[in-house]
ChimeraX commands (.cxc) that place a marker at each C-alpha (Angstrom):
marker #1 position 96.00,83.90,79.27 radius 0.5
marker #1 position 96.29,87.44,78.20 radius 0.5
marker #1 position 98.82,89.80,78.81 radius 0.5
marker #1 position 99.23,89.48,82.37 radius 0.5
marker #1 position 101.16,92.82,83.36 radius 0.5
marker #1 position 98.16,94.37,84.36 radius 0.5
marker #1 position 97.81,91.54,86.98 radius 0.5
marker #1 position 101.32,91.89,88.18 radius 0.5
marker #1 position 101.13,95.63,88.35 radius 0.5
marker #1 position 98.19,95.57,90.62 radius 0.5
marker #1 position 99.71,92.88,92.98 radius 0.5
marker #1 position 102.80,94.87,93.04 radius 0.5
marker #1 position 100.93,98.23,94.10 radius 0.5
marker #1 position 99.47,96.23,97.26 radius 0.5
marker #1 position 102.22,94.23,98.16 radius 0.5
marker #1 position 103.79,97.69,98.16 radius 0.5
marker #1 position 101.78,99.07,100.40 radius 0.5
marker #1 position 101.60,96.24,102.44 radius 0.5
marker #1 position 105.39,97.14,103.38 radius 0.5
marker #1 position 106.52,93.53,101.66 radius 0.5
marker #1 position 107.74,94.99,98.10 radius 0.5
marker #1 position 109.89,97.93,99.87 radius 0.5
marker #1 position 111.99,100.01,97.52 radius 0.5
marker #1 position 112.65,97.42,94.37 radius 0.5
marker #1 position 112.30,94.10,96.52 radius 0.5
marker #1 position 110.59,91.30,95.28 radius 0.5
marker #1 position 109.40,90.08,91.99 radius 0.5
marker #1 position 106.57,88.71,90.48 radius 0.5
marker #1 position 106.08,87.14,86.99 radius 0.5
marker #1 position 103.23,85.27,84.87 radius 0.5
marker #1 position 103.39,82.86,81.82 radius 0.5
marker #1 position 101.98,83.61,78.56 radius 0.5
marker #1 position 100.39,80.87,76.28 radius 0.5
marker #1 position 103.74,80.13,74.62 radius 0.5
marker #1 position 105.63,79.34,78.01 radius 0.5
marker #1 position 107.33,82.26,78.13 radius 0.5
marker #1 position 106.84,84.25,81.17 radius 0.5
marker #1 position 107.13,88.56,81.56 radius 0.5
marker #1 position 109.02,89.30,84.92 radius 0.5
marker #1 position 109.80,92.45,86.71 radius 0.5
marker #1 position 112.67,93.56,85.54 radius 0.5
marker #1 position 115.54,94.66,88.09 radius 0.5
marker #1 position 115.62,97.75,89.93 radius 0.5
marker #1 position 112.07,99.37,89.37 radius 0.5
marker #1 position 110.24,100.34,92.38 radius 0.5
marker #1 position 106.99,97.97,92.75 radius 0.5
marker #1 position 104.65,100.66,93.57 radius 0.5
marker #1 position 104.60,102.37,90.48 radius 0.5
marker #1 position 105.51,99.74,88.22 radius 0.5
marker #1 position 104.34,100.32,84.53 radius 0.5
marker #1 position 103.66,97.98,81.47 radius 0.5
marker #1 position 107.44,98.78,80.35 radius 0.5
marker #1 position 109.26,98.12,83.38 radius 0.5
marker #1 position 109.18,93.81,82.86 radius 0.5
marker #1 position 111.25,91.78,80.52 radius 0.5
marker #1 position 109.59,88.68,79.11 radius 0.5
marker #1 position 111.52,85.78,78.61 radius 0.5
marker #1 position 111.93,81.91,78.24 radius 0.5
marker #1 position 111.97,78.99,80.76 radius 0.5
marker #1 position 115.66,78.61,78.86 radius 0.5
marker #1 position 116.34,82.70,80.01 radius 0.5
marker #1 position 116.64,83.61,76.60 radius 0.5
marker #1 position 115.13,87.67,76.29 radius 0.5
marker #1 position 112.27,88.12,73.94 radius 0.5
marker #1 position 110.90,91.54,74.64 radius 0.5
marker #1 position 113.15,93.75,77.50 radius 0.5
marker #1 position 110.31,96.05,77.59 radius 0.5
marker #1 position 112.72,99.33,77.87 radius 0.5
marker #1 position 116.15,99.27,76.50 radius 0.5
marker #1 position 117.45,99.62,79.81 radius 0.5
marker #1 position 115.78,96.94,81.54 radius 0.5
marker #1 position 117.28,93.41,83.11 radius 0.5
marker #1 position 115.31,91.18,83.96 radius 0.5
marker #1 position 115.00,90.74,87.89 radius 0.5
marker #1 position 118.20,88.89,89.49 radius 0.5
marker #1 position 116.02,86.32,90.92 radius 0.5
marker #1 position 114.29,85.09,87.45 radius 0.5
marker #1 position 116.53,82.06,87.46 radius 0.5
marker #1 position 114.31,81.11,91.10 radius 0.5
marker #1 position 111.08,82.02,88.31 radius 0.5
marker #1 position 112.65,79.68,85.58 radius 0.5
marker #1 position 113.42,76.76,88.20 radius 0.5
marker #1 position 109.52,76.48,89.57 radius 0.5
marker #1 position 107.96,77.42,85.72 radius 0.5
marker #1 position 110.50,74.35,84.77 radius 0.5
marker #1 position 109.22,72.19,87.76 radius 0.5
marker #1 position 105.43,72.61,87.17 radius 0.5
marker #1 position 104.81,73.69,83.97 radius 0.5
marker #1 position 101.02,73.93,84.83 radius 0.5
marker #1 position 101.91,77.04,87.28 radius 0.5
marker #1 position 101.25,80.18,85.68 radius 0.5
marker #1 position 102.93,82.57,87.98 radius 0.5
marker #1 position 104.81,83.05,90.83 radius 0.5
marker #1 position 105.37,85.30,93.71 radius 0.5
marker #1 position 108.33,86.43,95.64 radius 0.5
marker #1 position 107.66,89.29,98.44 radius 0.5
marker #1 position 109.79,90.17,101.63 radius 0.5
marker #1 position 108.49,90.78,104.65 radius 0.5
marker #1 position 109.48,91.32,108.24 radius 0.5
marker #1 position 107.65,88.73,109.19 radius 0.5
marker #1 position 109.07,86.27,106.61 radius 0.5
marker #1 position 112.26,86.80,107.70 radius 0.5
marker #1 position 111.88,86.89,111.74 radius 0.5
marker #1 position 110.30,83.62,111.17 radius 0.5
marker #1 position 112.74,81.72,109.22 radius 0.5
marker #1 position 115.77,82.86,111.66 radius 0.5
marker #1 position 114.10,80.69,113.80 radius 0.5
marker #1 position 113.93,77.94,111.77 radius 0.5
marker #1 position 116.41,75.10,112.44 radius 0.5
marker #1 position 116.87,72.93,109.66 radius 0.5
marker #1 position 115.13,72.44,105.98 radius 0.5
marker #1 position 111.90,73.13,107.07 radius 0.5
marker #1 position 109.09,75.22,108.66 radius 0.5
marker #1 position 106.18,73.77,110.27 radius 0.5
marker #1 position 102.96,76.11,109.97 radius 0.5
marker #1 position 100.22,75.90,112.87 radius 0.5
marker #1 position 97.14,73.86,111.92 radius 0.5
marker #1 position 94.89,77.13,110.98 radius 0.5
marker #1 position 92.20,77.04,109.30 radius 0.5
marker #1 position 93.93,79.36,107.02 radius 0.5
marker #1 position 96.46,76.77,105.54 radius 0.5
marker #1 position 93.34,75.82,103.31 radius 0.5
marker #1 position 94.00,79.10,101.24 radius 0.5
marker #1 position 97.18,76.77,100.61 radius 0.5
marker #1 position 95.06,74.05,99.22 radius 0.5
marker #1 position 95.17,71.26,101.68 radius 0.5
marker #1 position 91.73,70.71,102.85 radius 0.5
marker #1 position 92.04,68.55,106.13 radius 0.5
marker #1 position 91.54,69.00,109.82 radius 0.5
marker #1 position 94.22,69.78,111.67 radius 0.5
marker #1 position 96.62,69.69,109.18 radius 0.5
marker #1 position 100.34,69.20,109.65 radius 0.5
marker #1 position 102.08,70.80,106.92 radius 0.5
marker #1 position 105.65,72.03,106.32 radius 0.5
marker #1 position 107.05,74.50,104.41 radius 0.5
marker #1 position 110.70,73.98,102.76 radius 0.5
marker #1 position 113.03,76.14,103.85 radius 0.5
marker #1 position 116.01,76.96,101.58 radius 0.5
marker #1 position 119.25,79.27,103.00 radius 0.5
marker #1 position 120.01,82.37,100.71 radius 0.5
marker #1 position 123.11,83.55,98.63 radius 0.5
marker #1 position 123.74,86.42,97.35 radius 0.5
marker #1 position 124.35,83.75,93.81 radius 0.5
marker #1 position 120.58,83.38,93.49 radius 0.5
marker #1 position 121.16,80.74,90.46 radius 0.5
marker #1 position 122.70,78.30,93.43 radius 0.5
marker #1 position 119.39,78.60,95.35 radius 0.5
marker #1 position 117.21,77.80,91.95 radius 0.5
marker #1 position 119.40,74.73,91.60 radius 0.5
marker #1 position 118.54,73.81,94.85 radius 0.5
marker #1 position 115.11,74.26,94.50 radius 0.5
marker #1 position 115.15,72.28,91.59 radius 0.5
marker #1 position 117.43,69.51,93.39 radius 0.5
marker #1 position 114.77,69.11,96.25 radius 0.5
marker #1 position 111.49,69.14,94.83 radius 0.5
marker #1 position 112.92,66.66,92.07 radius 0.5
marker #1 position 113.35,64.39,94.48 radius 0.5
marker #1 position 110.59,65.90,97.08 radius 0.5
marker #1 position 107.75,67.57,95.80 radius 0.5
marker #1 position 106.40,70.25,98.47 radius 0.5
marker #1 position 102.86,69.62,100.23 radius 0.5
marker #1 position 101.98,73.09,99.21 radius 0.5
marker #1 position 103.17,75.48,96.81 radius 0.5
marker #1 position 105.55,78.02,98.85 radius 0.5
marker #1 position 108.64,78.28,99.94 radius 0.5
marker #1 position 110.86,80.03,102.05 radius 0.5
marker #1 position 114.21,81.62,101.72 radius 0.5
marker #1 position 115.76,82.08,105.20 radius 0.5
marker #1 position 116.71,85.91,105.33 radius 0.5
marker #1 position 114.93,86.98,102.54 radius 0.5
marker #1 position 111.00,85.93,101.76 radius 0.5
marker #1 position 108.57,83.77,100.91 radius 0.5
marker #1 position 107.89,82.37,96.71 radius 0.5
marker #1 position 104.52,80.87,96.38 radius 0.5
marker #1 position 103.08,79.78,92.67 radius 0.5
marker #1 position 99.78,79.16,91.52 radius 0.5
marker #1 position 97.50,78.61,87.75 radius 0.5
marker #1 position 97.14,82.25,87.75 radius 0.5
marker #1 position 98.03,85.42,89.18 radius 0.5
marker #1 position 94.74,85.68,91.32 radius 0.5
marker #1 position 95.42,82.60,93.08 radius 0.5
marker #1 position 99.63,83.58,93.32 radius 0.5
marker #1 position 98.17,86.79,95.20 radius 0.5
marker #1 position 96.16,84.48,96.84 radius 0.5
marker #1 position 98.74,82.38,98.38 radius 0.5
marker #1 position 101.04,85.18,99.12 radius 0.5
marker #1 position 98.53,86.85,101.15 radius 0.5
marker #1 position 97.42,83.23,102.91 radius 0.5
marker #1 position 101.17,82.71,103.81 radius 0.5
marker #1 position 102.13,86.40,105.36 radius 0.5
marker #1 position 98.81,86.28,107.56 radius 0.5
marker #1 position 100.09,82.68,108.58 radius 0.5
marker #1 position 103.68,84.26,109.32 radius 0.5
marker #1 position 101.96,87.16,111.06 radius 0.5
marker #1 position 100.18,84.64,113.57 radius 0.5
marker #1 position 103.74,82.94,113.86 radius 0.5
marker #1 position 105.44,86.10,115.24 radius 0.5
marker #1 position 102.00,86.97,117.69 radius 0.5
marker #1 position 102.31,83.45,119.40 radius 0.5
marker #1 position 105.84,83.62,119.51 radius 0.5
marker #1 position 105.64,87.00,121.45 radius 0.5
marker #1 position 103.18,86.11,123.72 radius 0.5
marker #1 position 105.15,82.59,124.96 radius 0.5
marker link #1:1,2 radius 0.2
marker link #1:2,3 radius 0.2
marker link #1:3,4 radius 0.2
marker link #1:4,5 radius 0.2
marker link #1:5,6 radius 0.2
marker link #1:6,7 radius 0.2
marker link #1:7,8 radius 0.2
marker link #1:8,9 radius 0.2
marker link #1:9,10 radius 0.2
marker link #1:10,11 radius 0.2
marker link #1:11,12 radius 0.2
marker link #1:12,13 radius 0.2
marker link #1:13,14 radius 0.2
marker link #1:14,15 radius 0.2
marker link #1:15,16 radius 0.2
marker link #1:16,17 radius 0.2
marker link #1:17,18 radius 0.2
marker link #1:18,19 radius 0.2
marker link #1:19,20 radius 0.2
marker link #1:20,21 radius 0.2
marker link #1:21,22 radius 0.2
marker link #1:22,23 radius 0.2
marker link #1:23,24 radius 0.2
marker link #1:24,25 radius 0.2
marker link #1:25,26 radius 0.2
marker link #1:26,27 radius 0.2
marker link #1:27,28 radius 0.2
marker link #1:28,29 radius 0.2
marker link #1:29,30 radius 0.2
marker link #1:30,31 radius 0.2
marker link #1:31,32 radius 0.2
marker link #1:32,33 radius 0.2
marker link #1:33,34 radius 0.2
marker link #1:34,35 radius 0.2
marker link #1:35,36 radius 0.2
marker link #1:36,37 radius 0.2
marker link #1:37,38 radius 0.2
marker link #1:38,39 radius 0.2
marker link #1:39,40 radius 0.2
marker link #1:40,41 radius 0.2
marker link #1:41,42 radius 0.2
marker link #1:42,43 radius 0.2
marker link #1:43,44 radius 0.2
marker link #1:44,45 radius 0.2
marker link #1:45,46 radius 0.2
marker link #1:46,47 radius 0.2
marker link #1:47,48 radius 0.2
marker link #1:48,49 radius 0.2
marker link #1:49,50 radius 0.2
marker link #1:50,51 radius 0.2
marker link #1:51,52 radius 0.2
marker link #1:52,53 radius 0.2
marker link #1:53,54 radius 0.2
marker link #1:54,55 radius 0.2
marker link #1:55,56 radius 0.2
marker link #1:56,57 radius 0.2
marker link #1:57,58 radius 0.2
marker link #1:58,59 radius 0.2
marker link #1:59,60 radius 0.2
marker link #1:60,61 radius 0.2
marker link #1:61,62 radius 0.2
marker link #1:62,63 radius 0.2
marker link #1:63,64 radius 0.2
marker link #1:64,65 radius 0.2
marker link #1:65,66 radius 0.2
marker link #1:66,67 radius 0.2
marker link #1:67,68 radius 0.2
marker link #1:68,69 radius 0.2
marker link #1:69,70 radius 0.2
marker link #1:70,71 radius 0.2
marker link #1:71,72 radius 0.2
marker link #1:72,73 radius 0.2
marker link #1:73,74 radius 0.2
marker link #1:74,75 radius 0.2
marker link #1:75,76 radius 0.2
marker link #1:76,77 radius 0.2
marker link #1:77,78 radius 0.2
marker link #1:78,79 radius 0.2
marker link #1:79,80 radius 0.2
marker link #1:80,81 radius 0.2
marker link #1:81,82 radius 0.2
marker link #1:82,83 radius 0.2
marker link #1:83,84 radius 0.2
marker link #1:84,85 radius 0.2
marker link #1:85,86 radius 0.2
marker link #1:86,87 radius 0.2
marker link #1:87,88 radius 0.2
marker link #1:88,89 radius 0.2
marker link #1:89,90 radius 0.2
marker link #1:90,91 radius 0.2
marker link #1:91,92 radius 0.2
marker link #1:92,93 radius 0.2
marker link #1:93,94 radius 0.2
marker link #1:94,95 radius 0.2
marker link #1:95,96 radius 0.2
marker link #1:96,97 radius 0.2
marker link #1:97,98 radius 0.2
marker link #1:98,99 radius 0.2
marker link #1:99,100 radius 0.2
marker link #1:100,101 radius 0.2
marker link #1:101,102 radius 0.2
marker link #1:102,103 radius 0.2
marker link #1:103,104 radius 0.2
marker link #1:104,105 radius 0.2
marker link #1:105,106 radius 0.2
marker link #1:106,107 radius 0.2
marker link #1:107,108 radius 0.2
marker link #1:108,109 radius 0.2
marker link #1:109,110 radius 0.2
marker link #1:110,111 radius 0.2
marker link #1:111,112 radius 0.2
marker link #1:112,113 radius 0.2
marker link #1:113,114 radius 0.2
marker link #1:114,115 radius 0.2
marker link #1:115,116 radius 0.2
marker link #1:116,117 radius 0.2
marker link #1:117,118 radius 0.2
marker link #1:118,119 radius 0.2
marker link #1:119,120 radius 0.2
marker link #1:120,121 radius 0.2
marker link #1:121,122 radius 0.2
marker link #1:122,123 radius 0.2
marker link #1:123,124 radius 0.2
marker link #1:124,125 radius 0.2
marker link #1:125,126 radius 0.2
marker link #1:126,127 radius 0.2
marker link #1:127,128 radius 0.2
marker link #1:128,129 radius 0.2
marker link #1:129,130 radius 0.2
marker link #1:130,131 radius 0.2
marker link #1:131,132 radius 0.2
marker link #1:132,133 radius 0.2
marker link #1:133,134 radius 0.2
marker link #1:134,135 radius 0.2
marker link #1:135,136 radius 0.2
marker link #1:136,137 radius 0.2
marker link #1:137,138 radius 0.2
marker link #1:138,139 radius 0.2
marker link #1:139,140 radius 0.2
marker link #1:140,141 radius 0.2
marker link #1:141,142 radius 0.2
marker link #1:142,143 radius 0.2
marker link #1:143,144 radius 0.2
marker link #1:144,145 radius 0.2
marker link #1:145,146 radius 0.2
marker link #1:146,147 radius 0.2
marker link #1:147,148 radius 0.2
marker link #1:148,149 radius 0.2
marker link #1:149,150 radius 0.2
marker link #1:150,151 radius 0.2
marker link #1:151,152 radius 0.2
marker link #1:152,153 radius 0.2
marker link #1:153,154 radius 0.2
marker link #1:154,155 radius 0.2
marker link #1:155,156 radius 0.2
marker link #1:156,157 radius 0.2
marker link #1:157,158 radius 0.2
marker link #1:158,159 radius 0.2
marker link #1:159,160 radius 0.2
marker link #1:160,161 radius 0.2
marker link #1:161,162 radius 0.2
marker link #1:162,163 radius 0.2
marker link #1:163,164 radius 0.2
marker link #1:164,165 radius 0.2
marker link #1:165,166 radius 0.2
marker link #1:166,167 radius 0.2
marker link #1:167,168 radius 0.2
marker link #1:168,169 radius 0.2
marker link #1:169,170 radius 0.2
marker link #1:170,171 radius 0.2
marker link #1:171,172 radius 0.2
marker link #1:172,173 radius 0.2
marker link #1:173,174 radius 0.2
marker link #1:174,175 radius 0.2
marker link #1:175,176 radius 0.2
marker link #1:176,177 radius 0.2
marker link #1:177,178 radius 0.2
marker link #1:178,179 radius 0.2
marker link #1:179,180 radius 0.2
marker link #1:180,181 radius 0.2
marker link #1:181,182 radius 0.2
marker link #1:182,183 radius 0.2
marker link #1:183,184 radius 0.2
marker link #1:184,185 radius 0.2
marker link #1:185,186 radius 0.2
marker link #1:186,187 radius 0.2
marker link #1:187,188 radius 0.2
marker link #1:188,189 radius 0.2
marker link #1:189,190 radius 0.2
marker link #1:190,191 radius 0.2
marker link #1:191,192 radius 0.2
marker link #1:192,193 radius 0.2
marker link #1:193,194 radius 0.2
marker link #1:194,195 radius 0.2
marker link #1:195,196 radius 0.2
marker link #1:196,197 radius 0.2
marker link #1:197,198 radius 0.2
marker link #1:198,199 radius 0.2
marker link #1:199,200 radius 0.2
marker link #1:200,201 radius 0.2
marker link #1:201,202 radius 0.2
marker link #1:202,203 radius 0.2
view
């Protein structure tokens, strides 16, 4: 893979104006060929991100390039580093926060959310008729290396059916081979929370 901040900046730009990257919320990163991955670094709006505002770094969090002198890299990379160390064949991964995301898993009771059988949970790769699929739900601190470790804790013991997750309060993390299909998924699982919240009002 190339340099893959040109991906990230144009995801960014319409998550932004999809109302899911508001002020600086959310982050998105993408591997490079040696592992290491270049995240958005803390604090930068995500509608007018440029090449210098990510910090590339290791699976270990060690900094390679900080891209400005200024820059962090964003507080939720340890969440990045914990799926990048769980499936080393994803090559990047997505957080956004919607409305949506977050009406949704208040209602959730327990560890996980059960998605309608769409048709639509095939942009999430599983390909059968009326699927039932869940999607793990994980409670938020405001010590975001405590909700990598659970991360990591669950899936090492329970891998997901599909690759998203949810972080009650706070938004959805999908990851993919590439930052297409990350887009991909992020946009398959907000239309999916979007139908949530319709049938929901209408009951």
């Amino acid at each position: 893979m190339t340099d893959p901040r040109s991906a990230l900046i144009a995801a960014a730009s319409q998550f932004y104006q999809l109302g899911w990257m508001v002020g600086t919320s959310g982050n998105l990163s993408a591997k490079m060929p040696d592992g290491s991955f270049w995240v958005t670094a803390s604090g930068k709006s995500k509608g007018q991100l440029q090449e210098n505002d990510f910090v590339r770094v290791t699976v270990a969090g060690e900094v390679l390039d900080s891209g400005d002198a200024n820059n962090r890299p964003s507080a939720e990379t340890s969440i990045h580093q914990a799926i990048y160390s769980l499936y080393p064949e994803a090559n990047a991964c997505y957080h956004v926060h919607s409305v949506e995301a977050n009406l949704v898993s208040s209602w959730v009771e327990g560890d996980s959310l059960a998605l309608p059988p769409l048709e639509m949970v095939k942009g999430l790769g599983v390909w059968e008729e009326n699927p039932q699929v869940t999607m793990p739900v994980f409670d938020n601190y405001l010590e975001v290396p405590r909700i990598a470790q659970e991360i990591r804790d669950r899936f090492s013991i329970s891998a997901p059916q599909i690759p998203a997750l949810l972080i009650r309060h706070h938004g959805v993390t999908v990851w993919a081979n590439s930052p297409q299909t990350a887009q991909n998924y992020v946009e398959v699982a907000e239309y999916i929370f979007r139908y949530i919240v319709s049938a929901r009002q209408k009951q």
